[in-house]
N, C-alpha and C positions, 0 to 999 in steps of 0.2 A: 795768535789768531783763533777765532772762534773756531767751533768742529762746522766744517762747511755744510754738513748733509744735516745739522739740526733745523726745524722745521724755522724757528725763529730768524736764525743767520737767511735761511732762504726769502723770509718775509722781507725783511730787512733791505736785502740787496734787489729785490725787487721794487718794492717803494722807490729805490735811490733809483731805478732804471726806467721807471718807469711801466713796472710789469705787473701783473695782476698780480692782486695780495691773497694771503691761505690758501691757495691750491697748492695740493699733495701731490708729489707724483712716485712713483715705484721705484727705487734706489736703484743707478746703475753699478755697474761694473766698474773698478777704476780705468782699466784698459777703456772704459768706453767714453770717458770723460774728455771730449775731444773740442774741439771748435768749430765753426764754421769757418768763415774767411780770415781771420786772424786766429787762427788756433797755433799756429807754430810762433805768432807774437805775443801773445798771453798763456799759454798753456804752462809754460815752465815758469814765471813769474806766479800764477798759483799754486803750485806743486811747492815751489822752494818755501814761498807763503806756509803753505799747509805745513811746512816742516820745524816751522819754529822759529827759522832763521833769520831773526830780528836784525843781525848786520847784514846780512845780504840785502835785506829790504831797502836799506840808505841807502847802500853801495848804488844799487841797482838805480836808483830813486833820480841819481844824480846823471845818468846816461841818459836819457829820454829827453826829444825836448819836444817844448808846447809850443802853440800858435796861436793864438786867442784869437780865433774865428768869431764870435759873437761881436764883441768890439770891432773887428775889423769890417763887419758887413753890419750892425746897426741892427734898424728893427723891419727896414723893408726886405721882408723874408717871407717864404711860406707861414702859414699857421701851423704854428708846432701841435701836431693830433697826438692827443691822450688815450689812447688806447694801449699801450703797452708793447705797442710795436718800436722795432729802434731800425732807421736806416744809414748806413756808413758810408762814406765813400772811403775806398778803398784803392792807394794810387800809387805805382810803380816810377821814380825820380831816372830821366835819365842823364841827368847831371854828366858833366865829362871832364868834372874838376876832380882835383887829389886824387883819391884809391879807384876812381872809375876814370883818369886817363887812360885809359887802356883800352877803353870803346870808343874811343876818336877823336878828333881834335876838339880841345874846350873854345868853344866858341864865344866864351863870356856867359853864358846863358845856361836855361835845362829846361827839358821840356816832361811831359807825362808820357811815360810811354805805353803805361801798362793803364786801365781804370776803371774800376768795377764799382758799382751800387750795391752794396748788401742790405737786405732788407730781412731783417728776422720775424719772426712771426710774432704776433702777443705772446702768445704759451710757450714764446722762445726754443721750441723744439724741432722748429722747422728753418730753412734759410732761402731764399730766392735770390741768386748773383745773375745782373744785367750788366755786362763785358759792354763799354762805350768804345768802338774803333778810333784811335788817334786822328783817319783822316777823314773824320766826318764834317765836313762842313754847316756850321751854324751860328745863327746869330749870338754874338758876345755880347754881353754887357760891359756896360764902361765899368774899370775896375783900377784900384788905387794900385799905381807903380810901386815895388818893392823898394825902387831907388830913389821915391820923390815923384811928385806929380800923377797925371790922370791919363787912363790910356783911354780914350773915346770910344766909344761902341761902333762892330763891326758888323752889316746882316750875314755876310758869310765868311767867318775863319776856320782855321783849322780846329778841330777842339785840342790838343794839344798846346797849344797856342795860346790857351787861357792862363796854362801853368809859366809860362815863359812869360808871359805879360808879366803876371800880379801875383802869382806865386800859390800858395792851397788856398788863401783865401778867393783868388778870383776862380780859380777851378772850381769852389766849392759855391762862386755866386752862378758861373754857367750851367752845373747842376740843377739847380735849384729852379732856375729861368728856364730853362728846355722841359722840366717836371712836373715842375710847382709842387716838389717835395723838397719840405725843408729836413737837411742832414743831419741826424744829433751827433753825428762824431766823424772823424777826419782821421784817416789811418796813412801814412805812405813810408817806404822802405827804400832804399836805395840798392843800386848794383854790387855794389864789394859788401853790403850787408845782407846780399840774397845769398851771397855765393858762399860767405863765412855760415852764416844760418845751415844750410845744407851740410855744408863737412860738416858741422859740429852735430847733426844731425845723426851721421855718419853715410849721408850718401840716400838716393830716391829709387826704389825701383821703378824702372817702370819697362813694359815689353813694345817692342816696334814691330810693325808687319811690312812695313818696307823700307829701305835702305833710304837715310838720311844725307845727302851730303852737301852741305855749307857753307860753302867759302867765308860768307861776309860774317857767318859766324862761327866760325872753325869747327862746328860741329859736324863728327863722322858717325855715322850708327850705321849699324848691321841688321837685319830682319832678327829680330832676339830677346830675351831680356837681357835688361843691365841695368847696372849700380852707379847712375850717376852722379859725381862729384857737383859741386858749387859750379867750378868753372861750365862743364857741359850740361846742368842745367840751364844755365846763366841762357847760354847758347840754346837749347830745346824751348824755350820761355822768349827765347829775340826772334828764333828763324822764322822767316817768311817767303820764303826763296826757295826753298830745297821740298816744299810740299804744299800740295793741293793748289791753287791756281797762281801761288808768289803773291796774292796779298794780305792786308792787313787783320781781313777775318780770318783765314786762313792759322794766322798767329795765335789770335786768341784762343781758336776752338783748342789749339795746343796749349797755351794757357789754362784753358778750363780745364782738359787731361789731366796735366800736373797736379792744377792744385788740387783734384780727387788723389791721385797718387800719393800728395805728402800728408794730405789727409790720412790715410790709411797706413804709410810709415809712418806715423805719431802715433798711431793707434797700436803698432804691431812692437814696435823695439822696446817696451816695457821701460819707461821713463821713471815713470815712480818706483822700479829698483836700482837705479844709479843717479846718488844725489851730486857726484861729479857732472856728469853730464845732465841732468837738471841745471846746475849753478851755468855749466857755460852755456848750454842753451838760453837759459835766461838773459844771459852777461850780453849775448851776440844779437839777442834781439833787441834789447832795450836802445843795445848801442848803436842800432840802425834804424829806431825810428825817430819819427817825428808825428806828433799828434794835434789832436784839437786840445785845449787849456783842461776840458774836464776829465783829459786822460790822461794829463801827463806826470802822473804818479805811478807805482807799483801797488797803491792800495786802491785807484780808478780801477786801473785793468783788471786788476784780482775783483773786484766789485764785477766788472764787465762780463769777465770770466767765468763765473756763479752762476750769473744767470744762463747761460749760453751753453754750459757744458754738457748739456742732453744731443747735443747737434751732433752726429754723424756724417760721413759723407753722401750716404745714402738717402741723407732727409734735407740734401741740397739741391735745387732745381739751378740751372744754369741754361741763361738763353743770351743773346746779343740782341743790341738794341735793335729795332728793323729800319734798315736801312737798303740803299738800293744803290749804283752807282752812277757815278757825275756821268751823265751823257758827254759831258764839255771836256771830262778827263777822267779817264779812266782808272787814276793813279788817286782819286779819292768818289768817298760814297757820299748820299744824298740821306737825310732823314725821313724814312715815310711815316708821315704825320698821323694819318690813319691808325694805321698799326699801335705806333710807337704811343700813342695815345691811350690805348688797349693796356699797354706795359703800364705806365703809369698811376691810371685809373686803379689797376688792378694790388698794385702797391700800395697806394692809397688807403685804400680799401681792405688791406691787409689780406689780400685773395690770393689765390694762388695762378699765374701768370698764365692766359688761353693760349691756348696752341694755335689760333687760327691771330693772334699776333704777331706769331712769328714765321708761321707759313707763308711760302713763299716770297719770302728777304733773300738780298743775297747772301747774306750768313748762314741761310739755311740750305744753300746750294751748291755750298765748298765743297770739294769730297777727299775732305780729308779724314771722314766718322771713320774709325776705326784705326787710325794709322800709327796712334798710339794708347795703351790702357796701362 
C-alpha cells in the first residue's frame, strides 16, 4: 500500500469518495487517526493495510459481505449531490437467528434495531449522526421482498419494519423517502459481532452516575466507572427500561454515549503497537458486517478510511431525528415534519444541524443527559 499521508494517496482517495481534490491539511497524530461512525469497522482494516500485510488483505476480503443497494432500488432515488459530502446509513441487525439466539425467540424474521444517518462533512473532518428511533411511525414505501414478491406501501409503519419487510435495501429506500437524501453507503453490524468487536477490543470504559438495573437485559451497574465486556455493552446499547423515561429515545441517547466512549477507547489502547490485536480486530469486524457493493472490500474501506481519519470524537455532533409522541399510543413517536425538515435541509446543504431543530422533541426531553460518559 501506498504511504497513506502522501499528498497524492490523499488526492487519489478523495477523487474516489468524492472529496475535494489538493487540499493540505496539518498531519495528525497516529493515536488521532480515528473514525467517525464506523471507526471501530474500518480503523484496523487500514492499520493492517498500512502494514504490508498483503494475506491478511484476502483473508480479510473474503468475510465481508455486499448488497448491491444500487441495483436493488434503480434510478428512482435522490439526486446524488457532488459536493464531497458522503452520507451513511448506519444500522444495528436484531436478527434472533444463530449467535444472536440468545436475545429471544427467532421469529423467522429481523428487524433494525439500532439506525443512524451519518453525514460527513466535504472537508471530511467533521461528522453529524441523526439516531432514527425504531418506533417512529412513517410512511413506507413499497419495497421488493427479500423472499420473492412486493410488500405494498404503508402511510404509517413502524420504521423498523422497513428492515423486516425488504431487508437494507428497503431500509435504505425509507431513508431516502423521509429525507430525500440519497445514501452513498450502507453499514450494518450484528449482535454477537458487536459483543466479539468489544472483547477484542479489550473491553469500553465508560463511568455511570446512577445505578443501572435491567432485567430484560441483564445489565447490573453501580454509580462508577467500568470496563465493559461485549456481553454488558451489548446490554448498555439495548436497555431501555432501567433509565430515563423506559423508551426508545431514552435508548439511543445511551447509544450515542457509547459510541463517543468507544470512540475514545480506539483512540486511547494504542492499536498501531499490537499488530495482534490489529489482525483480530480487523478479523472480528469484517466478520460482522454487511455492506452496500461499493464497500465490500478491504481496499473500499481502507479507501473510506483515508478520507475520514481526521474525525474525532469531539468533531461529532449527535442529535435524534424530532419526533414527538403518538397521542394514540404512547409506546411509539410521531415525526415532526417541521423540525425534522430543518435536519434534513441542513444535511443537504452539508451545514451544521440548528439547535432550534431539535428543541423541544421529545428526544430532547429524556433525562437521562448525563447518566452515562
Amino acid at each position: 500500500m501506498a504511504d497513506e499521508d502522501s499528498n497524492g494517496g490523499r488526492e487519489a482517495d478523495a477523487r474516489r469518495f468524492g472529496g475535494p481534490r489538493g487540499r493540505r491539511r496539518r498531519p495528525r497524530s497516529r493515536r488521532q487517526r480515528v473514525l467517525a461512525a464506523t471507526a471501530w469497522a474500518t480503523a484496523g482494516l487500514l492499520l493492517v493495510g498500512g502494514a504490508g500485510l498483503g494475506f491478511v488483505y484476502y483473508q480479510l476480503n473474503g468475510n465481508i459481505s455486499g448488497i448491491d443497494i444500487n441495483a436493488a432500488l434503480g434510478t428512482d432515488r435522490p439526486e446524488n449531490v457532488e459536493n464531497g459530502s458522503m452520507d451513511i446509513l448506519v444500522m444495528g441487525s436484531d436478527s434472533r437467528a444463530g449467535d444472536n439466539a440468545g436475545y429471544g425467540g427467532d421469529e423467522g424474521s429481523a428487524r433494525s434495531d439500532t439506525a443512524m444517518i451519518v453525514h460527513v462533512n466535504k472537508q471530511h473532518d467533521k461528522a453529524s449522526v441523526v439516531s432514527i428511533p425504531r418506533d417512529t411511525l412513517l410512511p413506507r414505501p413499497s419495497c421488493e421482498r427479500e423472499d420473492g414478491g412486493t410488500a405494498p406501501p404503508r402511510q404509517a409503519a413502524m420504521f423498523n419494519e422497513a428492515y423486516q419487510v425488504g431487508g437494507p435495501a428497503c431500509s435504505v429506500k425509507t431513508v431516502e423517502s423521509m429525507t430525500n437524501i440519497r445514501m452513498d453507503h450502507y453499514v450494518e453490524v450484528d449482535f454477537s459481532g458487536f459483543k466479539s468487536l468489544i472483547n477484542t477490543l479489550g473491553g469500553v470504559d465508560v463511568t455511570v452516575r446512577q445505578s443501572i438495573q435491567d432485567s430484560d437485559s441483564h445489565l447490573r451497574l453501580s454509580p462508577g466507572t467500568h470496563t465493559l465486556n461485549g456481553e454488558q455493552a451489548l446490554g448498555l446499547v439495548r436497555t431501555r427500561h432501567a433509565v430515563g423515561d423506559g423508551s426508545d429515545l431514552s435508548r439511543i441517547q445511551l447509544q450515542q454515549a457509547f459510541m463517543r466512549a468507544l470512540l475514545d477507547q480506539v483512540n486511547s489502547i494504542g492499536l498501531f503497537d499490537n499488530p495482534k490485536r490489529l489482525y483480530d480486530l480487523a478479523n472480528t469486524a469484517t466478520s460482522s458486517l454487511t455492506t452496500d457493493s461499493e464497500l465490500d472490500s478491504v481496499g473500499d474501506l481502507t479507501g473510506l478510511a483515508k478520507v475520514m481519519k481526521g474525525i474525532e470524537s469531539q468533531d461529532i455532533s449527535m442529535a435524534t431525528m424530532p419526533v414527538q409522541y403518538d397521542p394514540a399510543d404512547p409506546n411509539r413517536v410521531l415525526p415532526l415534519d417541521k423540525k425534522s425538515a430543518q435536519v434534513w435541509k441542513a444535511l443537504r446543504a452539508d451545514k451544521p444541524i440548528p439547535k432550534s431543530a431539535t428543541e423541544g422533541t421529545a428526544g430532547s426531553q429524556t433525562d437521562i443527559d448525563g447518566v452515562v460518559r
